[in-house]
C-alpha positions as CSV (number, residue, x, y, z in Angstrom):
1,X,4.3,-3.8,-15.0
2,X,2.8,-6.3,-17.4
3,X,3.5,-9.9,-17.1
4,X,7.4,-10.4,-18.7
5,X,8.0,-12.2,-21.9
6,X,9.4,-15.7,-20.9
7,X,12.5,-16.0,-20.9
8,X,13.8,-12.3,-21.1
9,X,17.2,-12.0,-19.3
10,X,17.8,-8.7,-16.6
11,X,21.6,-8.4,-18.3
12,X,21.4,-7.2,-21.7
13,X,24.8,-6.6,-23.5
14,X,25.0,-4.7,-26.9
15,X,27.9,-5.7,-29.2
16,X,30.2,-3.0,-30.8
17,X,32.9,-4.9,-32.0
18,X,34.9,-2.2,-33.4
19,X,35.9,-1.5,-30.1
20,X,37.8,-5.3,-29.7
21,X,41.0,-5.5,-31.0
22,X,40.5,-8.4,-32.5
23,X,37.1,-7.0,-34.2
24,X,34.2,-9.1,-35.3
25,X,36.3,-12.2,-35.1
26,X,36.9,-12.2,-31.0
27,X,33.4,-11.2,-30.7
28,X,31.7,-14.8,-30.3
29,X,34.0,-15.5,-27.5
30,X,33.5,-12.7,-25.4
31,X,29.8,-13.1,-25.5
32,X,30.7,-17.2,-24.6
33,X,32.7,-15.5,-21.5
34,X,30.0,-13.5,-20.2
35,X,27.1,-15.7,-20.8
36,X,28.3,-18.4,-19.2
37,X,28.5,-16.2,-15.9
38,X,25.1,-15.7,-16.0
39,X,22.1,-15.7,-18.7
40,X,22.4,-12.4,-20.8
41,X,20.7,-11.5,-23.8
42,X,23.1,-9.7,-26.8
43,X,22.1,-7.4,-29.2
44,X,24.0,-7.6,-32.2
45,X,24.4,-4.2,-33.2
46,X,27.0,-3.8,-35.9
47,X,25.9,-1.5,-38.5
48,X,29.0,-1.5,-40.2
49,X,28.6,-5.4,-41.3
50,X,26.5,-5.9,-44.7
51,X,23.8,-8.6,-44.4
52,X,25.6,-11.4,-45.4
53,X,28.4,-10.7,-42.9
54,X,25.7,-10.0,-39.9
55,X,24.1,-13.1,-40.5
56,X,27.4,-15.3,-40.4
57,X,28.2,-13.3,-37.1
58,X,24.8,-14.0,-35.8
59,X,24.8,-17.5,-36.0
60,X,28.4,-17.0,-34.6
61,X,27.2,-15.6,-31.5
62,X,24.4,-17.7,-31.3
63,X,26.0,-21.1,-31.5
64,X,28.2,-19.2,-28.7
65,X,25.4,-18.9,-26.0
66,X,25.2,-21.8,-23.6
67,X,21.8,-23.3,-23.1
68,X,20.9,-21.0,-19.5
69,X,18.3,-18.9,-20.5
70,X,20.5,-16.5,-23.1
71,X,19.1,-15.5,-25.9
72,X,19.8,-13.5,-29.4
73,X,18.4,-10.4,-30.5
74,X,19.4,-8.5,-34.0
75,X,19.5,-4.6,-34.3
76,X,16.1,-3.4,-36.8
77,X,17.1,-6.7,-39.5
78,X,14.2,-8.9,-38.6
79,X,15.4,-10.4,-42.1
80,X,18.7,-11.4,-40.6
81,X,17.1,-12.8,-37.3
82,X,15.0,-14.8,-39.4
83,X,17.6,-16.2,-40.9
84,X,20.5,-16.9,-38.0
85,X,17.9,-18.3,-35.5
86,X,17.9,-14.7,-33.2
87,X,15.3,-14.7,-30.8
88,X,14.1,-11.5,-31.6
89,X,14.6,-7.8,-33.1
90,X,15.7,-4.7,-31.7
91,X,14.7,-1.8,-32.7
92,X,15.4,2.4,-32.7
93,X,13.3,4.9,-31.7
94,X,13.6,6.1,-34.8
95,X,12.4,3.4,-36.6
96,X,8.7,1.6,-38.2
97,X,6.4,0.9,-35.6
98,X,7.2,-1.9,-33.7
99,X,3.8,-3.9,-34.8
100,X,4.3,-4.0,-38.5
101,X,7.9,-4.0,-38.6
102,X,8.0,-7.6,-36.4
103,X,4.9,-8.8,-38.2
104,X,7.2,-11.1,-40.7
105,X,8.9,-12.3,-37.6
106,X,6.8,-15.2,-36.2
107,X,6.5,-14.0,-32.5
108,X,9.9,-13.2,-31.4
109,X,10.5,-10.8,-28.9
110,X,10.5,-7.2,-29.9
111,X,12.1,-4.3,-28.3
112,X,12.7,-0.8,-29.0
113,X,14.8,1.9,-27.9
114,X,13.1,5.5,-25.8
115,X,14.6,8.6,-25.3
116,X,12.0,10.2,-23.6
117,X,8.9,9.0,-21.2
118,X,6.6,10.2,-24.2
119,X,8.7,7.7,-26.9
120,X,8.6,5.3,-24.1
121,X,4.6,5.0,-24.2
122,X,4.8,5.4,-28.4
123,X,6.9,2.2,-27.6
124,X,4.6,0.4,-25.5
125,X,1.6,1.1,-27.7
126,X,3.5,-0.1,-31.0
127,X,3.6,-3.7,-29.3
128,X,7.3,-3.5,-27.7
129,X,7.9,-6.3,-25.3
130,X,10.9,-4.1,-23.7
131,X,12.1,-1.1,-23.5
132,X,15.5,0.6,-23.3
133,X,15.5,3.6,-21.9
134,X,18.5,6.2,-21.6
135,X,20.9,7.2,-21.6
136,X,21.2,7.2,-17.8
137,X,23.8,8.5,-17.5
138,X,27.1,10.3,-19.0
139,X,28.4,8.3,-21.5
140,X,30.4,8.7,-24.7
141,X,28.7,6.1,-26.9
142,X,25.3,7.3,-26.3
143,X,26.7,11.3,-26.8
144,X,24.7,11.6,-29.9
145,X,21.0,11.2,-28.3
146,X,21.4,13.9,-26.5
147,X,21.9,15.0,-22.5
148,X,21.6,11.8,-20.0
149,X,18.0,11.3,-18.9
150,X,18.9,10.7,-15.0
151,X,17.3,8.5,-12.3
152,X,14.4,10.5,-12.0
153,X,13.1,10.5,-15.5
154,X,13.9,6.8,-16.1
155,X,12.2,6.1,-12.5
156,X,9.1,8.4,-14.5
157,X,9.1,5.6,-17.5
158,X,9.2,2.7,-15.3
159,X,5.8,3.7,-13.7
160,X,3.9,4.8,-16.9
161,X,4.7,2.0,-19.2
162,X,3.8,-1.9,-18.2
163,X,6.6,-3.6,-19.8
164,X,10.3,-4.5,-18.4
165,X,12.6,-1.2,-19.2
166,X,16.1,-1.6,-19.4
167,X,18.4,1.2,-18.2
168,X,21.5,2.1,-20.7
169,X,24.0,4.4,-20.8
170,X,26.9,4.7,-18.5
171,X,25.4,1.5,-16.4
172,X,28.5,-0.3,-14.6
173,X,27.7,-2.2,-11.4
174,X,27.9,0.6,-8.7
175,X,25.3,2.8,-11.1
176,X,23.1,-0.7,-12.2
177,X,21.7,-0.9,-8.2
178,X,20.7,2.5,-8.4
179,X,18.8,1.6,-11.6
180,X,17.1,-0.9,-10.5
181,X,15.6,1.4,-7.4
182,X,14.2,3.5,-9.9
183,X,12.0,0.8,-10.8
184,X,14.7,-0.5,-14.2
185,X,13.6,-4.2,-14.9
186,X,16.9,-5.1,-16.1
187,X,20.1,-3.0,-17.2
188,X,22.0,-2.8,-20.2
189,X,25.9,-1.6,-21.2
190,X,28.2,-1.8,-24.5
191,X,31.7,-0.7,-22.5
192,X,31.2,-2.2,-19.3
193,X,32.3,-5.7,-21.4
194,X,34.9,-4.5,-23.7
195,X,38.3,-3.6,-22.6
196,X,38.3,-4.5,-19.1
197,X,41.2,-6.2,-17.6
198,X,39.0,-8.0,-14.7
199,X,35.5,-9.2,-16.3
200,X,35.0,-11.8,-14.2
201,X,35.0,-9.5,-11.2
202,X,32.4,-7.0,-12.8
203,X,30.3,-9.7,-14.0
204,X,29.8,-11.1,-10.8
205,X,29.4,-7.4,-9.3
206,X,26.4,-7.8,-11.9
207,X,25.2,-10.9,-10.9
208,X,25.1,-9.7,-7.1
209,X,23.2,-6.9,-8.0
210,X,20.8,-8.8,-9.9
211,X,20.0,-11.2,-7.5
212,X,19.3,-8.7,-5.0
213,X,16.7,-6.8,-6.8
């Protein structure tokens, strides 16, 4: 593995805040909750918000991370992590190559998203500082890109690419360990934060994990 970015947490946690009851408005205090467990870094993915209303959120969440080592990132809108202070720009596999579409960006971290060990390398060549790889395993959010990958194909990707993977889909703390022995830099969930009754318990389940790797 290449050397890691500086700074770049092992808990990532993608926001979907039409899954809070309390929608985009309860979303800068449930990232406050979890980041001050441990450092995280968010992606603000919610493709639902125009640009104006993303970029108030951003600098929502932002102002909302304590100063441990958490950091921002904004799904494929490098214009709106310019302008909220993100600390970088997340991007799908679908998308521009990583290279030109982070060029207006001023060196902030760029990561994109891999659905296969051959998009994973595409990835890596384009410039990506990270990777997510997945889905994992069975989960309903990540339904539409297609049939999980499994431990052995993400344990495939973390030996042919040189820069921190995350595993995503269906990761909860009893399936993150098993991640990380594939090789999985970090880990990375959207449910696993949202509607559970005991969060504190399941983010220091994460933190244990962590620390162990």
């Amino acid at each position: 593995m290449a050397p890691v970015k500086p700074g770049l947490p092992r808990l990532y946690m993608v926001t979907d805040s039409r899954a809070l009851s309390g929608g985009a408005n309860e979303l800068p205090g449930l990232v406050r909750r979890v980041a001050s467990a441990l450092p995280i870094a968010v992606q603000l993915r919610e493709k639902h918000l125009n640009a104006a209303a993303l970029c108030r959120l951003g600098a929502e969440v932002r102002n909302a991370l304590p100063d441990n080592g958490s950091l921002l990132c904004i799904n494929e809108r490098t214009d709106v992590a310019l302008v909220c202070g993100a600390s970088g720009v997340h991007f799908p596999e679908a998308s521009c190559p990583v290279g030109q579409a982070i060029a207006p960006t001023r060196g902030m971290i760029a990561g994109k998203s891999a659905h296969s060990p051959e998009a994973a390398l595409s990835a890596e060549s384009e410039g990506a500082d990270y990777l997510f790889f997945g889905p994992v395993f069975e989960t309903p959010s990540k339904k539409p890109f297609g049939k999980p990958r499994g431990l052995k194909e993400l344990g495939e990707v973390c030996r042919r690419v040189r820069i921190p993977v995350y595993a995503i889909g269906g990761i909860v703390p009893a399936t993150a360990q098993r991640c990380l022995e594939a090789g999985a830099y970090g880990i990375a969930a959207i449910s696993a934060f949202i509607g559970n009754d005991d969060l504190p318990t399941i983010l220091d389940n994460f933190q244990t994990v962590l620390s162990g790797a």
